[in-house]
C-alpha positions as CSV (number, residue, x, y, z in Angstrom):
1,X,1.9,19.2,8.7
2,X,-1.3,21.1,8.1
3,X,-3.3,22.1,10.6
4,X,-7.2,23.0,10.0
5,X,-9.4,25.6,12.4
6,X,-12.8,24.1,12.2
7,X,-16.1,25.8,13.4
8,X,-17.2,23.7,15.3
9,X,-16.2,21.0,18.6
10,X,-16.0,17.4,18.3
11,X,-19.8,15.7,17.4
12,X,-20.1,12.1,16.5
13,X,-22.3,12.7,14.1
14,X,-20.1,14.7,12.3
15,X,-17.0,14.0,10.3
16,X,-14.1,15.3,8.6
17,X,-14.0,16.1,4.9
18,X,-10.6,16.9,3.1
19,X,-10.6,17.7,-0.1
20,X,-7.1,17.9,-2.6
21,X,-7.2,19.6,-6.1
22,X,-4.9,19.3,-8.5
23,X,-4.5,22.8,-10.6
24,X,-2.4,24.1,-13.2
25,X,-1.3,27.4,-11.6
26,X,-2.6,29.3,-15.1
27,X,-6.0,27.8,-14.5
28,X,-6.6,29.1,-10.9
29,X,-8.6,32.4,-10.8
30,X,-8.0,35.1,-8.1
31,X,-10.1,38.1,-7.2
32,X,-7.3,40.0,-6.9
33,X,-3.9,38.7,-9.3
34,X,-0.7,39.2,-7.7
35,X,2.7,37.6,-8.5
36,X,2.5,35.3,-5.9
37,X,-0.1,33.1,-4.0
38,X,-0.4,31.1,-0.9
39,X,0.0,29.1,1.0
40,X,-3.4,30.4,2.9
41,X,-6.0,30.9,-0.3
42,X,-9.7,31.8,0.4
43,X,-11.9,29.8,-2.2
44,X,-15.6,29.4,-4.0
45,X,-16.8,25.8,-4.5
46,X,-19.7,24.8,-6.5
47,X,-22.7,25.7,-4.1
48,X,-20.4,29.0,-3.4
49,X,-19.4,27.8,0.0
50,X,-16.5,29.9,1.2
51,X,-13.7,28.2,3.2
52,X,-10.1,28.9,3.5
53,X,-7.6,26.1,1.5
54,X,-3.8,25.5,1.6
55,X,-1.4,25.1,-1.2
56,X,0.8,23.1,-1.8
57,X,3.4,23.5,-4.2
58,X,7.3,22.0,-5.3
59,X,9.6,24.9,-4.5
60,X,11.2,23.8,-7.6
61,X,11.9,26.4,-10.5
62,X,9.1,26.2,-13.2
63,X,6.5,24.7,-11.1
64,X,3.7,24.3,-12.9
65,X,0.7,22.9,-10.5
66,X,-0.6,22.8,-7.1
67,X,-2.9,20.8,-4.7
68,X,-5.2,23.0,-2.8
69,X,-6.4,21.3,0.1
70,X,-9.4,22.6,2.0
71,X,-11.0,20.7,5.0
72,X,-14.8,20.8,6.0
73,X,-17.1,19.7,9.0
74,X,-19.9,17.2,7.4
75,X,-22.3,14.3,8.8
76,X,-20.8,11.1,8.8
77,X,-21.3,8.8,5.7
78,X,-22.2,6.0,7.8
79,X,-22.3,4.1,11.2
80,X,-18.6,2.9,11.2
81,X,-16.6,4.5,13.6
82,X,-13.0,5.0,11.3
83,X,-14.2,5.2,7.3
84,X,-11.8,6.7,4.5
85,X,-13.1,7.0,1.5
86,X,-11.1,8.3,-1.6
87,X,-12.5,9.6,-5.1
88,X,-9.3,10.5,-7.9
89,X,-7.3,10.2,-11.2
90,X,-10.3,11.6,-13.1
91,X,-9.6,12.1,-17.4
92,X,-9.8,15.5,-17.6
93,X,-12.8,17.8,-16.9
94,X,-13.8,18.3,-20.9
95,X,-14.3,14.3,-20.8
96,X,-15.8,14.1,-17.5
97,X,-18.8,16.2,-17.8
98,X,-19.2,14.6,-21.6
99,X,-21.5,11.9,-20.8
100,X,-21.9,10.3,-24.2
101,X,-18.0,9.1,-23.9
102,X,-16.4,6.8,-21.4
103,X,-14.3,8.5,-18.7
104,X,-12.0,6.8,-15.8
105,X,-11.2,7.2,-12.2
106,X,-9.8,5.6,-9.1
107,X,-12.1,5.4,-5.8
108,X,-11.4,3.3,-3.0
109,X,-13.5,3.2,0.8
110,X,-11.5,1.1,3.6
111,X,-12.8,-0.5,5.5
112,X,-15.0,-2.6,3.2
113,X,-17.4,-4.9,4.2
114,X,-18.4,-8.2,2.4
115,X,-14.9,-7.6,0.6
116,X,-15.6,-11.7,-0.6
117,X,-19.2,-11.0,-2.6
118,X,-17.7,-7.4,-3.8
119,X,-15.1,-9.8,-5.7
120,X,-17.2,-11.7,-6.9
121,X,-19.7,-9.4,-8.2
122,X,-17.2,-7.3,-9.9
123,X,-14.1,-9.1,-10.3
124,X,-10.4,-8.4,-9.7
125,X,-9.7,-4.9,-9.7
126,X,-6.2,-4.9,-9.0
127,X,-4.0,-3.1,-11.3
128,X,-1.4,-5.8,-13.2
């Protein structure tokens, strides 16, 4: 079980945002290297947001990756009471931020509405 201190108090205008990355221990970069990390690792995003994540790691000999999981306060997406909404299994980054090549990932948001005239604009989508 994880359990997140958040800054702020319930708001319904306001909603949870968890976040899991998926990192080849070798690729994470520390301020300050030691032998060991975790499970409590401050972090940097993009807009240099500080925020404190948790990793998660197989305590399996040789282990090569962890998911760092951070958790944030944000508005709500939209009016629905309950939404989850789920971005993943992107290529890798060097074929993601190419935009002249074709990249793939998997994203899902529950519940949908219209879920009949989604079909049939785009088709199956399920995996066979």
């Amino acid at each position: 079980m994880l359990t997140f201190q958040l800054p702020t108090g319930p708001d319904p205008e306001n909603t949870l945002k968890i976040v899991g990355r998926w990192y080849d221990v070798n690729r994470l970069r520390f301020s300050n290297p030691t032998d060991s990390a975790g499970p409590l690792l401050p972090t940097i995003d993009e807009n240099d947001e500080q925020r404190l994540g948790v990793a998660l790691a197989s305590p399996a000999q040789g282990t090569r990756h962890v998911l760092l999981v951070t958790c944030d306060v944000v508005l709500r997406l939209g009016a629905d009471p309950e939404m989850m909404l789920f971005f993943g299994g992107f290529d890798p980054s060097e074929l993601m931020n190419d935009t002249s090549r074709e990249a793939e990932a998997l994203a899902f948001m529950y519940p949908i509405h219209g879920a009949e005239e989604l079909r049939r604009k785009i088709g199956d989508v399920d995996f066979t």
